[in-house]
C-alpha positions as CSV (number, residue, x, y, z in Angstrom):
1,X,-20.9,-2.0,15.1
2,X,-19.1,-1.1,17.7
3,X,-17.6,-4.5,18.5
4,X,-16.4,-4.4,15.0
5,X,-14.7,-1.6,15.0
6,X,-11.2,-3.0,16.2
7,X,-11.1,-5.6,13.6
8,X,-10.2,-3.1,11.3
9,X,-6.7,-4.1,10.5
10,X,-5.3,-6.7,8.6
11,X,-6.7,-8.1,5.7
12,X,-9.8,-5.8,6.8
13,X,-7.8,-2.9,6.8
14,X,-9.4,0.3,4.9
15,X,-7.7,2.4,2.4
16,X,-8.3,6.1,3.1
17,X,-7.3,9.3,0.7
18,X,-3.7,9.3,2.1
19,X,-2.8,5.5,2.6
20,X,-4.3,2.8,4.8
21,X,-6.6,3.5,8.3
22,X,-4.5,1.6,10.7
23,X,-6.4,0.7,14.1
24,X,-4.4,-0.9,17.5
25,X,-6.5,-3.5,19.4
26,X,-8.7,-0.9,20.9
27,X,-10.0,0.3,17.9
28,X,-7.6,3.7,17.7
29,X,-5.6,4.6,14.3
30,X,-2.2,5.0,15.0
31,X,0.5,6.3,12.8
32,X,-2.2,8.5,11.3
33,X,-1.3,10.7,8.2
34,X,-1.4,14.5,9.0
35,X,-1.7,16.8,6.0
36,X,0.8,20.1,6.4
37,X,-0.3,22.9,5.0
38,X,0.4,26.3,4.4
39,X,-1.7,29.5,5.9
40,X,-0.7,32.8,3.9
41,X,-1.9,36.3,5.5
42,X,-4.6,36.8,3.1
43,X,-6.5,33.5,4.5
44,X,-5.7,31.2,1.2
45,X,-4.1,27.9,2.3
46,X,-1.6,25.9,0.1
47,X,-1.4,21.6,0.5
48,X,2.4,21.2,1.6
49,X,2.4,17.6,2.4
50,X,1.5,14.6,4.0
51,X,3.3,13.8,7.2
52,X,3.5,10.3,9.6
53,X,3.9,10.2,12.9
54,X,6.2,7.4,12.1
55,X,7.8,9.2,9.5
56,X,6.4,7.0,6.7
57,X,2.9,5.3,6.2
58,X,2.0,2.1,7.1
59,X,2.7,-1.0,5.2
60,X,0.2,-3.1,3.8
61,X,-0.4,-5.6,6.8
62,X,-1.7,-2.9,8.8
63,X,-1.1,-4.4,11.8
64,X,-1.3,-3.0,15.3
65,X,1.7,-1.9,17.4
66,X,3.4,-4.9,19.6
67,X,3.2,-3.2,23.0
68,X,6.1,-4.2,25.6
């Protein structure tokens, strides 16, 4: 499995519950979606939004970074 694990992109790409799992060549996500959320004093929590690295998700190809 482990071998496997950085051919996760592409057409094998996986769709997670905010957009695709992107993976580079060495089988790390990248551009990864970050939920922001809210902490009030009394402990509750509020969902404020989804957040990229990027600053938007990644497209369908899914395909890892070119390095220079």
């Amino acid at each position: 499995m482990a071998t496997q694990w950085p051919q996760v992109k592409g057409s094998l790409r996986v769709e997670g519950a905010s957009g695709w799992i992107c993976l580079d060549n060495y089988g790390n996500p990248y551009n990864k979606a970050v939920p922001i959320v809210e902490l009030a004093p009394n402990g509750s929590q509020r969902f404020v939004q989804i957040a990229w690295p990027e600053g938007r998700p990644p497209v369908a190809p899914c395909l890892p970074p070119k390095r220079g």
